[in-house]
C-alpha positions, -999 to +999 in steps of 0.1 A: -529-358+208-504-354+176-505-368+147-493-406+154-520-412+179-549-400+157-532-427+130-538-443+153-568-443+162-581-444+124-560-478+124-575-492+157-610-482+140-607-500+108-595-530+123-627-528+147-650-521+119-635-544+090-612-569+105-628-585+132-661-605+137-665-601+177-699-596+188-702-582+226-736-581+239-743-541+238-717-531+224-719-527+182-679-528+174-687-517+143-698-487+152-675-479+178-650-484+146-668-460+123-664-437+155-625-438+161-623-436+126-640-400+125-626-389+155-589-399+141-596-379+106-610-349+127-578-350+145-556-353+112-574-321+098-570-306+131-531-311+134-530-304+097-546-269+097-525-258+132-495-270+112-500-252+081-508-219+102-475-221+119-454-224+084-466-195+070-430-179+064-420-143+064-394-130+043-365-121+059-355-078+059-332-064+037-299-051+058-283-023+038-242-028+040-223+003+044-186-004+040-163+019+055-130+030+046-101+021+068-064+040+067-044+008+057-007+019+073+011-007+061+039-020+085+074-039+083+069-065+055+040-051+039+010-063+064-020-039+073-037-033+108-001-049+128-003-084+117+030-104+111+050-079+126 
C-alpha cells in the first residue's frame, strides 16, 4: 500500500468516526474509524521511514583528469588533426 491509499484510509476513518451518525447493530463505526485512522498513520510512518532510507545520498568520486599532449601538425589552411582540408 503507498502512500495515497493509507491517506486514504485516515480520510475514510475520520469520516466514519466524525462525520457520520449511522448506527449498525454490532458494529461500533466509531471505532472501526479510530481503527483505519491508526492503521493509515502507521502506514504513513511506514512509507515515510522506507523513503527516507532510500534518499540517503552518496557523494559522487573524485575522477582525476590527466590531459595529454597531442602533436598538433597543422595542415593546408592552418587546421589541426585534418579537418577543413
Amino acid at each position: 500500500m503507498g502512500l495515497g491509499g493509507c491517506i486514504i484510509l485516515i480520510a475514510v476513518g475520520a469520516i466514519l468516526t466524525f462525520a457520520t451518525d449511522w448506527h449498525m447493530q454490532g458494529v461500533n463505526l466509531d471505532l472501526v474509524g479510530v481503527i483505519l485512522m491508526i492503521v493509515g498513520l502507521i502506514g504513513v510512518t511506514t512509507f515515510s521511514s522506507i523513503a527516507r532510507r532510500r534518499r540517503v545520498m552518496v557523494p559522487p568520486t573524485t575522477t582525476t583528469v590527466v590531459e595529454e599532449e597531442r602533436h598538433h601538425h597543422h595542415g593546408p589552411g592552418g587546421y589541426s588533426d585534418g579537418y577543413g582540408v
